[in-house]
N, C-alpha and C positions, 0 to 999 in steps of 0.2 A: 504493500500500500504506500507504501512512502515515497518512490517516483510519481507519484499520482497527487502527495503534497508539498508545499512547500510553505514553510511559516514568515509574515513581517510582523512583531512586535513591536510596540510603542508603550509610553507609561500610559497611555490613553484610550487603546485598542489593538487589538489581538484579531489580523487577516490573515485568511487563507487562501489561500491560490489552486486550483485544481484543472485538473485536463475530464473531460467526461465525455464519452460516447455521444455522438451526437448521431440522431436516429435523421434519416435522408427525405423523410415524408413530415407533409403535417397536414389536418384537416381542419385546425381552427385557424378560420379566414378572417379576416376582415378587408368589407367591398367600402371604398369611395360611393358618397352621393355627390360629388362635385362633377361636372363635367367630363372628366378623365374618365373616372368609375376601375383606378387601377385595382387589383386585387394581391392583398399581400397577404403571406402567410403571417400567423403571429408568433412569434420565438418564446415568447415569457410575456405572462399577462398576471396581477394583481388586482385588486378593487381600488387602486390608485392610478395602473397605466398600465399599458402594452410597449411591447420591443415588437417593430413591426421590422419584413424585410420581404423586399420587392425584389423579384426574381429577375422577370422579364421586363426591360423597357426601363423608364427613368421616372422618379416624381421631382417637381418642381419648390418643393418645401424649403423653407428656412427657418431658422431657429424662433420662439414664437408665433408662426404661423399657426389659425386653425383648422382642424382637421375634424373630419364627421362623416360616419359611414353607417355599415353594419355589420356587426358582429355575428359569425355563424358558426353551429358546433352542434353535432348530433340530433340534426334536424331542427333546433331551436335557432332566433333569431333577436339579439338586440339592438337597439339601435342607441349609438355612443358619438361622444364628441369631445374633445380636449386641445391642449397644444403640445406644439413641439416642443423637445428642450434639447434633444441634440440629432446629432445628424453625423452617420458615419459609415462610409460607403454605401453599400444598397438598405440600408439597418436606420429606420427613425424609432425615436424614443417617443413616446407622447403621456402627457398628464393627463388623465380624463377631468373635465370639469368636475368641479367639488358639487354640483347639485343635489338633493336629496331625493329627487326621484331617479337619477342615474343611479346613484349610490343602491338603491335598494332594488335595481333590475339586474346590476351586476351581482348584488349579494345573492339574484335566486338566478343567476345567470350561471354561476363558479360554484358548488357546490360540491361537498365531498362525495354526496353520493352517487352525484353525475361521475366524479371523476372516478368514481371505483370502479362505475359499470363501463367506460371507458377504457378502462385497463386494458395492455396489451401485453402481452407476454413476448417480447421481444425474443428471448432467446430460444423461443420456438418456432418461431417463422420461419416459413422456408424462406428466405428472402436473401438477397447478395447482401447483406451485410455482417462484417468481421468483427467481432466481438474481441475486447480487447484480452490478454491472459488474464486468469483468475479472476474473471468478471464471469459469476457464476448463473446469475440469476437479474434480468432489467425488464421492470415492468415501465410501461408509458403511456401516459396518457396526455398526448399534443403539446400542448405549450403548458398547461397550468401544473402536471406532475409528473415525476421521474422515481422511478426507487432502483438503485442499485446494490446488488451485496455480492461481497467479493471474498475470496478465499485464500487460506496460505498456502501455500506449495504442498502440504498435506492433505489437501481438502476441507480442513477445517474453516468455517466462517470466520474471518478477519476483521470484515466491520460491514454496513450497509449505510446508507443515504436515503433520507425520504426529502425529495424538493417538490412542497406543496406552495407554489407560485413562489411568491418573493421568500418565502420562510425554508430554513434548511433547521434537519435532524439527523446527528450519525451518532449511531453508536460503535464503539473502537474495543478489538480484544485487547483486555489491559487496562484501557482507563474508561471505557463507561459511555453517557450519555453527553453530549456536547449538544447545544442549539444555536441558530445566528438568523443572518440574513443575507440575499442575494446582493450583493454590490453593482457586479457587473458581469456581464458575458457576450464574449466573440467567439469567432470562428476562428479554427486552430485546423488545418491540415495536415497532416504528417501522412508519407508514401504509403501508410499499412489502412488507416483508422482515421475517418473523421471525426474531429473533437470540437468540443466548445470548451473555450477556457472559463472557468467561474474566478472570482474572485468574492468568499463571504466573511461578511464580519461577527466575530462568533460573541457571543454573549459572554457575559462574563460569568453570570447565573444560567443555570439552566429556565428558559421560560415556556412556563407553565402551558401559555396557550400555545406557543407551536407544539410541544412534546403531546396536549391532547390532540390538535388535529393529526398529527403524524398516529395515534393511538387509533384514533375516530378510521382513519382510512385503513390502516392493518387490518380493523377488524372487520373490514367490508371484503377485504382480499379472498378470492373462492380457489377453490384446487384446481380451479380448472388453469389458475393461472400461478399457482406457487403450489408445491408439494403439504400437505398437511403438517407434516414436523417445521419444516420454514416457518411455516406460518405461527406456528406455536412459540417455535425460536424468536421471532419477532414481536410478538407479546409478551413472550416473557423478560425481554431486553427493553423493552419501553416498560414493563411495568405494569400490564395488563393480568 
C-alpha cells in the first residue's frame, strides 16, 4: 500500500496524496441548457459542486461564469445551476448555487441508497480494464462513490477506501480507522493503468458523520457484489 501513498504534514494539516484506479466509463451526465447543450461527464459530484469534464469538443467558460443544465443518473433527472471556480484542461469545477430548493433536490438526488443499488462490481466485469496489483476487490458507482480494498502479498486485506462524494474513509492493517476529505483530483496516466490522482485532507479526529455514511453504504452492499465474509470484514472494521 504505501506506493499508492504519500504523506505532506504541517502543524496545521495532515495530506495525503494517492494514485487510484480510474474506471474508463461514467453514466452520471450532466446536459447544458445554454445554446451549446454540450454534455459532460461528471468526475466527483457533492451537495456543494461537481468536477465536470468534456470529452469531445471545447466549452467557452471562464472562471465565475454561470453554468445551468441537467443532471442525469439512473433514469432520474435534476435540474442545477452554479458557477465556475476553476478551469483546467477539459475539467471545470462548478459551485452549485446555495438555494434551498436546489439544496434539497440534490439531497434526494445523491442518496446512499441510490448509490448502493448503483454498485458495480468492477472486478468482475468482463471489461479491458487492468486492475492495478493487490487491488482485490473495486466496487463503483459513477462519480459520487468508489470503495477499494486491497491486499498484502499474502492475500490478507491491507486496508480499503470508501469515497462517498467529497468524504473519504480507510481503514489500515495496523492503525485503524482514519477519515478526511477530497481536496483535489486529476488525471494521472501511467503505460499499464489509468489513474486519478487524489489529494485528501485527513481529519485529525475521526468524524463521526462520514465513518456513519461509509457504515450506512456497507451495509447496503449484496453478495452479489462482495463475497459475504468481505462484507462482514467490513462491518466489522467500521464498527458495525
Amino acid at each position: 500500500m504505501q506506493r499508492h501513498l504519500r504523506l505532506v504534514e504541517s502543524d496545521f494539516e495532515k495530506m495525503e496524496k494517492r494514485r487510484l484506479p480510474r474506471f474508463p466509463f461514467c453514466y452520471l451526465i450532466f446536459k447544458e441548457t445554454s445554446a451549446n447543450e454540450n454534455v459532460y461527464e461528471v468526475k466527483d459530484i457533492s451537495e456543494t459542486g461537481m468536477q465536470l469534464c468534456l470529452k469531445n469538443g471545447s466549452h467557452l467558460y471562464s472562471r465565475q461564469d454561470t453554468i445551468g443544465g441537467n443532471l442525469s443518473w439512473l433514469g432520474n433527472t435534476v435540474e442545477c445551476y452554479g458557477q465556475v471556480q476553476w478551469i483546467r484542461g477539459d475539467r471545470v469545477g462548478v459551485a452549485f448555487s446555495s438555494s434551498s430548493e436546489l439544496k434539497e433536490s440534490l439531497k434526494n438526488f445523491l442518496t446512499i441508497e441510490d448509490f448502493s443499488m448503483a454498485l458495480k462490481p468492477i472486478h468482475k466485469l468482463n471489461l479491458d480494464v487492468e486492475l492495478p496489483p493487490k487491488l482485490k476487490y473495486w466496487l463503483r458507482s459513477d462519480g459520487p462513490v468508489e470503495v477499494f480494498i486491497w491486499t498484502h502479498s499474502d492475500g490478507e486485506i491491507s486496508s480499503f477506501q470508501f469515497l462517498i462524494m467529497e468524504q473519504f474513509v480507510e481503514w489500515v492493517d495496523g492503525k485503524g480507522i482514519q477519515t478526511g476529505r477530497v481536496i483535489s483530483k486529476r488525471d494521472v496516466d501511467t503505460p499499464l493503468v489509468n489513474t486519478d490522482e487524489f489529494v485528501f485532507q485527513i481529519d485529525e479526529y475521526i468524524d463521526d458523520v462520514k465513518l456513519a455514511r461509509a457504515k450506512a453504504l456497507s451495509s447496503l452492499i449484496t453478495q452479489d457484489k462482495l463475497p459475504l465474509d468481505m462484507i462482514k470484514f467490513l462491518k466489522l472494521k467500521l464498527g458495525i
